[in-house]
FILOLO-653019 format. One record per atom (N, C-alpha, C, CB): residue in one letter; x, y, z. Coordinates in steps of 0.02 Angstrom, whole numbers, plus 50000, padded with zeros to 5 digits. Atoms other than C-alpha are relative to their C-alpha. Last residue first. Glycine has a CB too. Layout:
N
aXYZ
...
END
This chain:
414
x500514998849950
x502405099151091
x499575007149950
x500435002450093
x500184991750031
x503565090350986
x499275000550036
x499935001149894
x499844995249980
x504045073951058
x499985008250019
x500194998749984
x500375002549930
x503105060451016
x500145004450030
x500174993750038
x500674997650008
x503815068750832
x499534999750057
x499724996749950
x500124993750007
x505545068650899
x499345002549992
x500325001949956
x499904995949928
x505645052550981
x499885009249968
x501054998050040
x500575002749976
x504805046250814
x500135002250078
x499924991949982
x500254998950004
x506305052350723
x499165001450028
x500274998649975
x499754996249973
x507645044150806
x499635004649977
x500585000149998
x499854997449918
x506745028350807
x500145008849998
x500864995350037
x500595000549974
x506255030750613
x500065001050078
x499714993849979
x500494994550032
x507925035250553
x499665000450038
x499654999549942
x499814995449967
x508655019450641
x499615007050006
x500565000449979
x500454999049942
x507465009350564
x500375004550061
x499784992450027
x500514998649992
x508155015850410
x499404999850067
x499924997549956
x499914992949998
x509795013650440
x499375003249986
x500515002349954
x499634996949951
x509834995750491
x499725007550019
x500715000249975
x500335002249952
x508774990750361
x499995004650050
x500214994450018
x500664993850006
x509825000450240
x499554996950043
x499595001549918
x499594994349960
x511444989050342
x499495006249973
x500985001149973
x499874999949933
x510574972850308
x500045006150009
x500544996650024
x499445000949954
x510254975550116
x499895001150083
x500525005149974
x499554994649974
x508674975250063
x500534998450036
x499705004250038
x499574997149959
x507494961449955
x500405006649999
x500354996250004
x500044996649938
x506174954549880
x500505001450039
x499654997350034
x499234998450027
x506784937949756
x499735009950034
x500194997849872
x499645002449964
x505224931449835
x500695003250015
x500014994749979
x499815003150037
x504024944049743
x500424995350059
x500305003849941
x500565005849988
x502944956649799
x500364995149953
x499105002049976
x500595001149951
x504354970149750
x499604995449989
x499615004950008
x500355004050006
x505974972549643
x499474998650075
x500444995049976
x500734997249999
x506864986849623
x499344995150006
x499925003749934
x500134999950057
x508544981049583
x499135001150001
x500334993649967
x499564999850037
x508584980449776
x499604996249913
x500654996050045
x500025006550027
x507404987549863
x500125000449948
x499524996750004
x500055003350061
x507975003149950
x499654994549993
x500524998749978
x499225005049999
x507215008950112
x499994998149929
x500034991750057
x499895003850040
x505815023050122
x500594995650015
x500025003349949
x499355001150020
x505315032750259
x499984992649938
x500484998750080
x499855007550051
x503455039750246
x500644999750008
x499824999849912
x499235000750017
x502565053550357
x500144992949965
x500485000550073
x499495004850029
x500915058750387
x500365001049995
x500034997649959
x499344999750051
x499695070150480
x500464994549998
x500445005750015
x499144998249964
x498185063050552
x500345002149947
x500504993250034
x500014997749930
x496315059750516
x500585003250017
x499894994850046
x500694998649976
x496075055650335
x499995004150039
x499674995550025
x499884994450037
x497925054850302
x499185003350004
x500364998149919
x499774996449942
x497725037450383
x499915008050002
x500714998350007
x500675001049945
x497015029650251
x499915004250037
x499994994950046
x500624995750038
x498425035950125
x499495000150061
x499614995749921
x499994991049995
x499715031250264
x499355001849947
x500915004549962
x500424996649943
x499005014450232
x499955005150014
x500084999050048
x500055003749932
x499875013050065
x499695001650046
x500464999350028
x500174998649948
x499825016049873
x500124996550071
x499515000549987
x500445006049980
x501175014549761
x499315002350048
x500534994550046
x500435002050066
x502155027049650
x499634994350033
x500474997449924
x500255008149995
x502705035849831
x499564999049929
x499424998250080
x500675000949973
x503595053549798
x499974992150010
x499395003149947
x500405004650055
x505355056649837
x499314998849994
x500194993850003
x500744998550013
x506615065949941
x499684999149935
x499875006550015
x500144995750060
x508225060049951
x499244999250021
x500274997249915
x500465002150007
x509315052450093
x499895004149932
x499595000150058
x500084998150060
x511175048150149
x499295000249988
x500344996049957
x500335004450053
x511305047750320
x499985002749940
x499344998250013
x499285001450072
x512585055950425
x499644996049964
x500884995450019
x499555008750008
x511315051950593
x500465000049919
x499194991349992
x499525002749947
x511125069850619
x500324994150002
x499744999850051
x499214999449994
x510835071350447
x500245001050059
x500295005249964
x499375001650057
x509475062150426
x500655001550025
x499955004549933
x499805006249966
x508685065450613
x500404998049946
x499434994750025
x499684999449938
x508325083950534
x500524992650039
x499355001950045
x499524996450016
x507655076350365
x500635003750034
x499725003249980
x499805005350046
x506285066050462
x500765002749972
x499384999149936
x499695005049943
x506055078750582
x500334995349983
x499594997050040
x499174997949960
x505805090350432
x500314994550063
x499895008850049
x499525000550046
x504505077450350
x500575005150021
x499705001349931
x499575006549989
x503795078250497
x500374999449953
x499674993850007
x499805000449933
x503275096350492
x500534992650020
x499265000050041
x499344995850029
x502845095550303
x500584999850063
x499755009349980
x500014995849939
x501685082450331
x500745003849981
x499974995050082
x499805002849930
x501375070150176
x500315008850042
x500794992149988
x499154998549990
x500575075450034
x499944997250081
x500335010549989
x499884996349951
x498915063849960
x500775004450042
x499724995950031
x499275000150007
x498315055549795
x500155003950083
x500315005149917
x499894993950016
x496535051749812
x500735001750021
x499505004150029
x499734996649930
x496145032849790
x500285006349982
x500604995750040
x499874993550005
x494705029549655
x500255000950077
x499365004549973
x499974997349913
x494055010949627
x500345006949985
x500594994450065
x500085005749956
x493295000549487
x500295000950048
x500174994349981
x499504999149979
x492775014649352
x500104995650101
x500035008649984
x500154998449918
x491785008449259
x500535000750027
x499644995050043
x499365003549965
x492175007349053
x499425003250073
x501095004049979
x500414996549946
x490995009148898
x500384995050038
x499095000450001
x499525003249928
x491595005948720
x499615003250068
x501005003549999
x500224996949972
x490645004148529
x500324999850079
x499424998749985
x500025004249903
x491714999848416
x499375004750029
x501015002350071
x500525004150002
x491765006048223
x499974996050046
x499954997149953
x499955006850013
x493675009748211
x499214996650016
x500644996950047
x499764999350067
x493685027848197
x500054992249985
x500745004549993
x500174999250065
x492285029848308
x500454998449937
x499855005949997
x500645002550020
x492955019548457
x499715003249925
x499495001850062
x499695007550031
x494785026848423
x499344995949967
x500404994450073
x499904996750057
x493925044548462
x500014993149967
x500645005249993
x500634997250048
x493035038848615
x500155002149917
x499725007350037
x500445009050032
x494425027248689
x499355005449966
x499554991250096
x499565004550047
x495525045048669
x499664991849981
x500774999150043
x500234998050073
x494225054948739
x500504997849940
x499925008249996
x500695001550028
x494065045948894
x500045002049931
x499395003750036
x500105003749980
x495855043848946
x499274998349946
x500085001250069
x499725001350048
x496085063248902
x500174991649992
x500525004550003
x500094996750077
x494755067049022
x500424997049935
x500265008050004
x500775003850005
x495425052549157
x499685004149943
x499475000650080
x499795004650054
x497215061549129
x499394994649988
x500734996250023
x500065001950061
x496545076649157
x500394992549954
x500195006149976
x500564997050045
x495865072249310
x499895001949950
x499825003350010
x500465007450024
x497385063349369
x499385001349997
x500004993650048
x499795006650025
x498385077149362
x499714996149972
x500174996850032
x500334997750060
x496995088849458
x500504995649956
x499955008949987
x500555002950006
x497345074849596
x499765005449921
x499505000350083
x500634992850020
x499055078549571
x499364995449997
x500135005349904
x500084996349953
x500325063949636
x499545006349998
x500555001250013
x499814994649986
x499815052149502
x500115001850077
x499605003849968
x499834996549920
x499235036549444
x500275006849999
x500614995750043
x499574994250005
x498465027049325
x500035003150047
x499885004049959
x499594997149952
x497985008349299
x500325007849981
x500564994750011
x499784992350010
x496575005649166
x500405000750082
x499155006649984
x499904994149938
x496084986849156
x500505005649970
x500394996450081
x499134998549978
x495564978148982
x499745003950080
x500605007549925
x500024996249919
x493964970648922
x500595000750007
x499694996250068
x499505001949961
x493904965348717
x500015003850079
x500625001549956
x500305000749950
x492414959148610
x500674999450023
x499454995350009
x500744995250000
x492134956548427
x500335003050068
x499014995250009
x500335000849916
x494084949848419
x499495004349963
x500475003750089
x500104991749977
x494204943748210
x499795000450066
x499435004449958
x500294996250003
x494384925048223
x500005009650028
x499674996150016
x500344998550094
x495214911048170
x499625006450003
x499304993249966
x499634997550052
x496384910848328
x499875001349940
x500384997349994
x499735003950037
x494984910548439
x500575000949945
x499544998049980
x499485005149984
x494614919248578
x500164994149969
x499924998150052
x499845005649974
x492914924848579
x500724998250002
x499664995749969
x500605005750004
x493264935848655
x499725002849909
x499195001550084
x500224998550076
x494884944348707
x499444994849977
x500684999249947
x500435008250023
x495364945748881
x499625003749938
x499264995550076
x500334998350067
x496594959948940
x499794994250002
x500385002349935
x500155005550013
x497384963149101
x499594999449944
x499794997550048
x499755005049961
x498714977349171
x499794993249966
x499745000850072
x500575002450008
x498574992049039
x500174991850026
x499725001449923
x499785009250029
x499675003349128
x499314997649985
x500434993350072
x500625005350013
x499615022349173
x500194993549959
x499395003949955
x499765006350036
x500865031349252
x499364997949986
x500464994450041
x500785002050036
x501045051849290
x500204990749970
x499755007449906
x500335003849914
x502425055749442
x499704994149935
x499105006750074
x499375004350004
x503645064849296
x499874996050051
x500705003350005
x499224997549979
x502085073749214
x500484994450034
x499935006450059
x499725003049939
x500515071449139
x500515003050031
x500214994149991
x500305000249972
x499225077649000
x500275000650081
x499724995849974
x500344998950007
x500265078348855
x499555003950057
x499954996049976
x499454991450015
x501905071248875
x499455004150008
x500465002349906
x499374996049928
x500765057848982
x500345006149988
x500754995050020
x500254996749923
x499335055848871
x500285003550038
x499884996550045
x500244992049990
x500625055248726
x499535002450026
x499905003149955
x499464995349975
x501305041148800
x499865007249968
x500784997149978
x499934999949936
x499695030648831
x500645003950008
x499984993250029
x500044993549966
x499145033648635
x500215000450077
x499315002249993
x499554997050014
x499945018048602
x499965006649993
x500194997749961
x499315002049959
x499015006648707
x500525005349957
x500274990049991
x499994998549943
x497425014148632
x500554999950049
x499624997450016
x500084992150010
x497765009848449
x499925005050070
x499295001049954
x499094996950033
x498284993148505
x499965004850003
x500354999349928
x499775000649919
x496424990648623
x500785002949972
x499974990050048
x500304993149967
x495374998648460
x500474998850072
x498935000250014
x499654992450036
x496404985448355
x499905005850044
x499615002549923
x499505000149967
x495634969748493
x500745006649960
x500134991150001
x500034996449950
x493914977048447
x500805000150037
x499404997150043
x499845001749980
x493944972848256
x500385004350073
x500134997249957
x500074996049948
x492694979148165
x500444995050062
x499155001850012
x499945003949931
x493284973148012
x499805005750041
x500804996750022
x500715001949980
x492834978947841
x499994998150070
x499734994149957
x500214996250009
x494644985247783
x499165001850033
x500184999549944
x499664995349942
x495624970847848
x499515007750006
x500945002149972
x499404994950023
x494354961047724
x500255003550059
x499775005949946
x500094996049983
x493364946147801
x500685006149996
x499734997750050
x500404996250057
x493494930147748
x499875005550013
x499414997649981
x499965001850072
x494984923647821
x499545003149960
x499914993249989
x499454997450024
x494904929047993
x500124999849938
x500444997750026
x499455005050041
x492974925148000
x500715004949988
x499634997249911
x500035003450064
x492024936148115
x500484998549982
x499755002549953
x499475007650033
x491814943148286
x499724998949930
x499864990850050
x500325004550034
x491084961248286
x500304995449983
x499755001749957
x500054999850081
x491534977848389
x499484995049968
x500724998149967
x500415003850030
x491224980748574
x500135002249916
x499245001150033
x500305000250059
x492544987048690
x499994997849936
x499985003349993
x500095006450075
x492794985248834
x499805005649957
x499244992150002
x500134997450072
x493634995148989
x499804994349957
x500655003549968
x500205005750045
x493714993149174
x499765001349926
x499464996550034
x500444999750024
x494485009049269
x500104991749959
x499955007049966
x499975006150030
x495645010149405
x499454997949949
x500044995550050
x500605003950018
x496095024949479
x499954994549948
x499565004249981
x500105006050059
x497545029349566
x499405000549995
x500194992350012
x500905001749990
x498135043949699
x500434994049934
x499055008849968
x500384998950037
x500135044649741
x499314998749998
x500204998449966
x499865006150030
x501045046849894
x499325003149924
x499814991350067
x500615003450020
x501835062249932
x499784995249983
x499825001349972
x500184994549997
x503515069249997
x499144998849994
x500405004349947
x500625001750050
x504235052450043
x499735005750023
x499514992750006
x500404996449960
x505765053250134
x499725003149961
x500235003450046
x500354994150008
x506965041150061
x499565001950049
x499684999849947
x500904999949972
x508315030850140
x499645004149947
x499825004650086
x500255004249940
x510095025750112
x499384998650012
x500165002350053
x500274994049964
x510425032749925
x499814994850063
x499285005149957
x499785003349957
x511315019749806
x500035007650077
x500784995849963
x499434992149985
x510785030349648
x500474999950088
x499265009450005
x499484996650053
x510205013649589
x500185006150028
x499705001549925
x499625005549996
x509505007649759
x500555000049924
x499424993250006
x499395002449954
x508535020549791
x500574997949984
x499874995650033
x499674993849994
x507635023449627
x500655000650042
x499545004350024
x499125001250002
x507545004649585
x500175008550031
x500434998149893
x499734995750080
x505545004349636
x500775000850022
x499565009949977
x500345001250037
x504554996149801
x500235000149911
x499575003850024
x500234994050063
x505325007849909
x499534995849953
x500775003549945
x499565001850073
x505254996150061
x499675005449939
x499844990049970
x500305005450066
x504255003050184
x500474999449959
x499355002249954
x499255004250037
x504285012050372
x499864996149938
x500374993750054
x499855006950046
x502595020350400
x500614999049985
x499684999649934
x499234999550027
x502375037950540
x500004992249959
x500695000750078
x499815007450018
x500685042350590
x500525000549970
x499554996049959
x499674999250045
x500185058750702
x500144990149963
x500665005150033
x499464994950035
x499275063950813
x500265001549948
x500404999850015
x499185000950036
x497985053750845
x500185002949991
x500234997849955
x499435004749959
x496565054150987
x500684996449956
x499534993050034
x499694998749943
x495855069250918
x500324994550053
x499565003550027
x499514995650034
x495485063950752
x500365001250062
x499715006849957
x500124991950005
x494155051350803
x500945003450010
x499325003250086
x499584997249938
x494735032650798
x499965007149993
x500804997650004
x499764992950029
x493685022050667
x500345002150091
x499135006449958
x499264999649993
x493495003550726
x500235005650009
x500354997849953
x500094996549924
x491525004450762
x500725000850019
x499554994850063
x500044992049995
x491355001850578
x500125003950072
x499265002049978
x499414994550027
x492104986150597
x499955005549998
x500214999849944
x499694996949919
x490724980350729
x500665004249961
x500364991850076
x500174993250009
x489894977250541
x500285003050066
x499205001149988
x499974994550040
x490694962050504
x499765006150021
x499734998749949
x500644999650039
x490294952350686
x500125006849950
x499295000750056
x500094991650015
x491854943950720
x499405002149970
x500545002849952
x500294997249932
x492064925950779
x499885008450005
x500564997750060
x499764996749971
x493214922350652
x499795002350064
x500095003149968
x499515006549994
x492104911650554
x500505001650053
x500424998049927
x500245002649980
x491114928250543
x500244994150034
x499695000349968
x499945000949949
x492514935350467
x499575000150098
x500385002849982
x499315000149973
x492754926750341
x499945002050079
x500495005449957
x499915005849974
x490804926250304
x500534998150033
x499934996449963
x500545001049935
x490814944350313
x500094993650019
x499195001049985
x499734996649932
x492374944550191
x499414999450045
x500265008349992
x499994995849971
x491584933450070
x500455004950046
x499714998250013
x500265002549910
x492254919349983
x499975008050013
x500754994150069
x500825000449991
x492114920949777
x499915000450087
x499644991349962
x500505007249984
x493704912749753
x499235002650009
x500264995450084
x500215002450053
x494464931349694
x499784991549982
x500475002249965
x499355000950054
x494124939249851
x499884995949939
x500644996350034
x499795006250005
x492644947549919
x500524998049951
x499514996749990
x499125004250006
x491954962149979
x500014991950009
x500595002950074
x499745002150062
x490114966649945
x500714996249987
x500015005749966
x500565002250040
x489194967950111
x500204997849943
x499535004649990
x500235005149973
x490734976550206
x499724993749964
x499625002350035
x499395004950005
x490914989550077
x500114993550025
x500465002650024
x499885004350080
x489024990050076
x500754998749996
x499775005049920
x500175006249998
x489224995250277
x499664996249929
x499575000150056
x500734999850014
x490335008050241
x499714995249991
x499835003049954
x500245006650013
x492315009750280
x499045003450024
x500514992250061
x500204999150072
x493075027450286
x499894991049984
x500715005049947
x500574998649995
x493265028450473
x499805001949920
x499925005350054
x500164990550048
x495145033950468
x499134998649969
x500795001849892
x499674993449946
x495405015850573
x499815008049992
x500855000249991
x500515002349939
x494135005750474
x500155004250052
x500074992450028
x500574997150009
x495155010650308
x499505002050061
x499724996049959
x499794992150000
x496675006750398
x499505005449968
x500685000949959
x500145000649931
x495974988850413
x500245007150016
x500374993650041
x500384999649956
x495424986650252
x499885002250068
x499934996549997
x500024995049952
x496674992550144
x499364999450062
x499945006549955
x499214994749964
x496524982850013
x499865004250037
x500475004649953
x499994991350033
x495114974849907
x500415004350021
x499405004250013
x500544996849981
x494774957650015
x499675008749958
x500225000550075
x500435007050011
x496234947249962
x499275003350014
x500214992650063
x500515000650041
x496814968049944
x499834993349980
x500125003749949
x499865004150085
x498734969449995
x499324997449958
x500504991750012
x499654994850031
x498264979150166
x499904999149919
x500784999850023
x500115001150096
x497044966150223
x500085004149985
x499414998149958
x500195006350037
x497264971050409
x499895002349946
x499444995950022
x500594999650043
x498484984050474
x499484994649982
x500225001749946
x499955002350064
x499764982250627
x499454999749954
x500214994550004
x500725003550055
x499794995650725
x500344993949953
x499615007449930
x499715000650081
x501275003850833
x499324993049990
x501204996749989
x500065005850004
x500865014150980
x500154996849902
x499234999250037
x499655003250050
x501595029551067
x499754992749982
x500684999950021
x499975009250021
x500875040751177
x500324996249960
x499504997449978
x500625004450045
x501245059051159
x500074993050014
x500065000649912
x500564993949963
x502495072651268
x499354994749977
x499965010749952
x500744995250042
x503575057251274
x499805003150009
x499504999349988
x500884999050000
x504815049151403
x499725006049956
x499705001950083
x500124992050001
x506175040751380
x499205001850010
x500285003449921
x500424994749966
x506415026051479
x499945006349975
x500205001150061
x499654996749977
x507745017251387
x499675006350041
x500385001049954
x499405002449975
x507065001251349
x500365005350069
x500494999649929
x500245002949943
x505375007251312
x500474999150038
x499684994549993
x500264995149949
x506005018751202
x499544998450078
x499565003949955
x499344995250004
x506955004751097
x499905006350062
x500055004049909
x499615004949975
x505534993151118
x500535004550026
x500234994449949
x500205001649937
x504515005351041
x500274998550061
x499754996549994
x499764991449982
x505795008250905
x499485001450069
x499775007149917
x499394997749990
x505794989350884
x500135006350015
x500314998849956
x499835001549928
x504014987050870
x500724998950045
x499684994550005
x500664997549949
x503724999750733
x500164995850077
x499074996849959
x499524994649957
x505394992250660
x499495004550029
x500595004849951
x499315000849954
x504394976750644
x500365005950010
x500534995249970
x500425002749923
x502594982950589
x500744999750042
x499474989949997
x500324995749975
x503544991650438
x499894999550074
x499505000349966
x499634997949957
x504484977150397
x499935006850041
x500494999749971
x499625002849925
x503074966250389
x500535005950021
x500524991649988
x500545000449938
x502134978150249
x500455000350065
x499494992450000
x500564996150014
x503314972050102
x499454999150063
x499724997749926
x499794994449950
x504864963850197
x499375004349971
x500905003849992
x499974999349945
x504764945250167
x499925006950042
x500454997450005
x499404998349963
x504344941249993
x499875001950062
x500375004849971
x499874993649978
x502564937249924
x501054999850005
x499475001150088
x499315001750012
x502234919949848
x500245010149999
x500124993749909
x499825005450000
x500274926849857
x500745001449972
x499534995649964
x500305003750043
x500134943849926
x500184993349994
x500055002649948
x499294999050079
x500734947050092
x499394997949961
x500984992949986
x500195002850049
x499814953350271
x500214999149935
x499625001649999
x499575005149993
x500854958550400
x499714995649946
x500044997150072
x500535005550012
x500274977950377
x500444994349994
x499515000849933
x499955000250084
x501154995150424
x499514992449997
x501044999249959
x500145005550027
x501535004450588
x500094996449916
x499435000550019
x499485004650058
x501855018050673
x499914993049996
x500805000450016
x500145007450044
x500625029350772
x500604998249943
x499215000949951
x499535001450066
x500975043650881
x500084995049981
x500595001549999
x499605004650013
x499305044350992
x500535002249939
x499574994149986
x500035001750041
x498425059651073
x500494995149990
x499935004149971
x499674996150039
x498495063951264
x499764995349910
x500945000250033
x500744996050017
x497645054851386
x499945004449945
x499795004550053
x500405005850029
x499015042751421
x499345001749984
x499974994450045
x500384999150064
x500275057951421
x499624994849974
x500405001749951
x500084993050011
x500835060051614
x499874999849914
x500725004850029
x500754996349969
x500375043651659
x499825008049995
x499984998850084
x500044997949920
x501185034151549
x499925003850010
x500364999850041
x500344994249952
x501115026051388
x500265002150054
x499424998550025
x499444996449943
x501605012651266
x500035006350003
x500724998749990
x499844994049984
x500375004551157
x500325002450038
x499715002150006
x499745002449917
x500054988051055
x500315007850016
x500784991950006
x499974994249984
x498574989350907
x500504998750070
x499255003350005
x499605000949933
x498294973550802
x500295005750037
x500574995949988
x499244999049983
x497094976950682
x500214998650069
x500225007049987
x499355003649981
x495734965250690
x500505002449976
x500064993749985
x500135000850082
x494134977450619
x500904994449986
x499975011349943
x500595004650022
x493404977550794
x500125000249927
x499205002750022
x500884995450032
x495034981350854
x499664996649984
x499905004849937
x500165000050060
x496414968550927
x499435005749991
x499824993149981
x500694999250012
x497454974151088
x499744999449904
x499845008050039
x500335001850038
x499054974951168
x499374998649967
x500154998150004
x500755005450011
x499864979051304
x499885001349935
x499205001650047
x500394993150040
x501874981651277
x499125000149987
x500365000249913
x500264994349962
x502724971351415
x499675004449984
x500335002850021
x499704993249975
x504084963151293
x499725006250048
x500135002949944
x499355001449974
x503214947451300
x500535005050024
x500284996849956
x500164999549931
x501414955351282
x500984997750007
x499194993750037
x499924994749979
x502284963151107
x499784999850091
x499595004649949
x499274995949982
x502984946251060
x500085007650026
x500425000249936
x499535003049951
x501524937551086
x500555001950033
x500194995949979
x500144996549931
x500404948651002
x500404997450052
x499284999350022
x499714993450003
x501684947850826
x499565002150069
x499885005049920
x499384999449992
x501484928450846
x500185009250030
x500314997449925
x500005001749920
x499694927750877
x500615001450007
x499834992550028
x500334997049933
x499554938750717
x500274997050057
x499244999050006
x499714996849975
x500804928050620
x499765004950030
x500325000949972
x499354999849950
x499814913850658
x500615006150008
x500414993849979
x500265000649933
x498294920350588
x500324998250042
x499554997050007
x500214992549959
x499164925250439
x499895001150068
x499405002549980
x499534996450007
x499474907250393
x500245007350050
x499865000949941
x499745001549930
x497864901450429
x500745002349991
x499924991550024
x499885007049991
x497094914650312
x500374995850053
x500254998649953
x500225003449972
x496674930350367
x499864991749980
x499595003650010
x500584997649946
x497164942450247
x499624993050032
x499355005349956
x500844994250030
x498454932950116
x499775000750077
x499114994749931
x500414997749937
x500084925650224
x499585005949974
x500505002650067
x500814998950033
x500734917150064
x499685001550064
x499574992449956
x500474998749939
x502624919450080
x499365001049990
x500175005350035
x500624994449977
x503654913749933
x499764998950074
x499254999049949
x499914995749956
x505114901649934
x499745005550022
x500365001049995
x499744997150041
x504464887049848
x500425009250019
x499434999349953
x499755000350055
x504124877649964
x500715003349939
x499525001049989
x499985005450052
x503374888550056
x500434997949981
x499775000649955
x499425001050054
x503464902350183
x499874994049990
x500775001250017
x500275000050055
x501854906650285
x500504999349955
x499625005049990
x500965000549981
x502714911250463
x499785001849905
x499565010050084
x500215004150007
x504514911250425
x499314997550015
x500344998150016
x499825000950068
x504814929850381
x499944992249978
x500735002949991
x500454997650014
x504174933350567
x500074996849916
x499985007650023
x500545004649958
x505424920950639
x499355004449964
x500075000450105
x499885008450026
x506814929750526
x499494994650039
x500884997050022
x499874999650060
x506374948350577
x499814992449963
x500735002449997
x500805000350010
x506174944050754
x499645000649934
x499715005450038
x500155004749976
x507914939650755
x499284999649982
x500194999950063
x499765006350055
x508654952950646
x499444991850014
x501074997650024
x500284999450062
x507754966050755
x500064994149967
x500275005149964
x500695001349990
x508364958250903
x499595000649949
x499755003550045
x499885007749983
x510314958150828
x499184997350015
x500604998950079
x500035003650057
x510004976550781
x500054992449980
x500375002449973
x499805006149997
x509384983750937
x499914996749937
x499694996850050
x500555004949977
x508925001050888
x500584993550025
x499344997649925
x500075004050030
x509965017250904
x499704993050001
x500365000549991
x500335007649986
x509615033350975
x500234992149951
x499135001449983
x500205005950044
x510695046750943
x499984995150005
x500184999049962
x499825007049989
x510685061551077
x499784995749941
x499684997450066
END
């Protein structure tokens, strides 16, 4: 049998969710727990008591709504979800649309009385997009939060997270009491915009995300010697912002090198000191974005990372020293679901492809405790966290289709 969702409800709830935190200017600024946010919480519990689905916040305020009965309410959970939280002047479907066809395929099985061998609930995440560092609330779930994470987080005003969500009426450290032992999940399933043109140039309906990638993020300087632009021979310089060129252009023969057809590294932010136009840089900090689907991958590309700012440093009279400012571990997704996934494809005549994830997402978290799965939807010309954010109606469509008709299978499998 092929399930299909309510696409008119979808749409609806869609466009009332997509107006909660819209500006102006046409972004969406529903950062982690601002007032913004906090309405589209009440909103997204409103609409799941409305439809009958209970509901419930954790001690780390995800939003958790579940549908049961009596012959598997003891049983493990099949989880789907994603996060409602945006960056600043966001777009509409990064995260949200996750949560929404999560409560649409619910809805959908609620509707029609099927019944499950597994529970079924759909999550929404907190501080996915990182006003806090990312991933908070899926961290809390897979029990990989620590009471210094807690203790240290904070965004880039300087405001706490404890204090946040103190103010909140929440006592920071009850988060740790979020985690959900292994045996009461099954499984997790994420709906997501691709994020990247792949889709959407080879005009493919869905993907079905084989792996997502790891990252690490390292902080880099390095120390030469300000002095006079003018008086000071090209030859005599210790000039630190050369050791950052010479570095940016070893980053592709890292990759032929070191990498492969997952491998990315970017140099995201740079500050040059002092910062004057008269003067040789003494003194430059950069970020280190790199990614992979291989964790050995991205081990030699951290080796060959290091011994490339080590060589440069000597040949240009620097001295450099980097931290490394976070470390997520690349992870595969479920082989099992990923057939169900693939199975429900072509029953439903879909077009798909199998792909990795160049981003991270909750599923990582998750991947802790449970097996994973990922559907993808195009976004068009590839564009993400942005206003100009978007998917056609009819990959919508067909993706949250996917997912329903998938998610009866995995609730399913005994």
């Amino acid at each position: 049998m092929v399930l299909t969702i309510n696409f008119e409800r979808f749409k609806a709830n869609f466009n009332e969710l997509a107006a909660i935190g819209k500006k102006d200017d046409g972004g969406i600024y529903r950062m982690a727990f601002n007032a913004d946010e906090l309405l589209a919480r009440d909103w997204l519990e409103a609409k799941l008591e409305a439809y009958g689905i209970p509901t419930r916040r954790d001690a780390a305020l995800n939003i958790i709504g579940r549908y049961e009965n009596e012959a598997n309410q003891d049983k493990p959970a099949v989880v789907i979800g994603s996060h409602i939280d945006t960056v600043p002047n966001a777009g509409a479907l990064d995260g949200a649309l996750g949560v929404l066809v999560g409560l649409e395929c619910l809805l959908c099985i609620k509707e029609q009385s099927i019944q499950t061998t597994y529970p079924l609930e759909v999550i929404a995440f907190s501080d996915e997009e990182g006003r806090f560092g990312g991933m908070f609330g899926s961290r809390a779930f897979a029990g990989q939060l620590n009471p210094r994470i807690i203790e240290e987080s904070q965004d880039l005003d300087g405001i706490m997270l404890s204090d946040v969500l103190q103010q909140l009426g929440v006592d920071p450290y009850q988060a740790l009491s979020a985690s959900r032992p292994k045996k009461e999940i099954k499984s997790y399933l994420e709906l997501h915009i691709e994020q990247g043109p792949v889709l959407d140039a080879e005009n493919v309906s869905v993907g079905i995300v084989s792996d997502i990638t790891g990252l690490f993020k390292w902080q880099v300087r390095l120390l030469g010697a300000a002095n006079h632009a003018g008086t000071t021979p090209m030859e005599m310089r210790k000039d630190a912002f050369m050791g950052l060129a010479d570095f940016a252009h070893e980053i592709p023969r890292i990759i032929d090198e070191n990498g492969g057809e997952a491998s990315r590294i970017t140099i995201g932010n740079v500050a040059l000191y002092p910062g004057s136009a008269n003067t040789v840089p003494g003194e430059v900090d950069f970020s280190i974005d790199a990614r992979d689907v291989s964790l050995e991958v991205m081990n030699e590309l951290k080796d060959a990372c290091r011994k490339a700012l080590s060589a440069i440093a000597r040949r240009r009279q620097l001295s450099f020293d980097f931290t490394e400012a976070s470390m997520i571990y690349p992870v595969a997704c479920d082989n099992q679901m990923q057939s169900h996934l693939e199975e429900a494809a072509q029953q439903l005549e879909m077009s798909y492809k199998v792909m990795p994830s160049g981003a991270a997402h909750d599923a990582q978290m998750v991947a802790k405790i449970a097996p994973i799965a990922m559907i993808f939807v195009p976004s068009k010309n590839g564009i993400s966290h942005s206003p100009h954010e978007w998917t056609d109606w009819h990959h919508l469509e067909s993706g949250a289709n996917l997912a329903l008709n998938a998610l009866v299978r995995i609730a399913g499998d005994r």
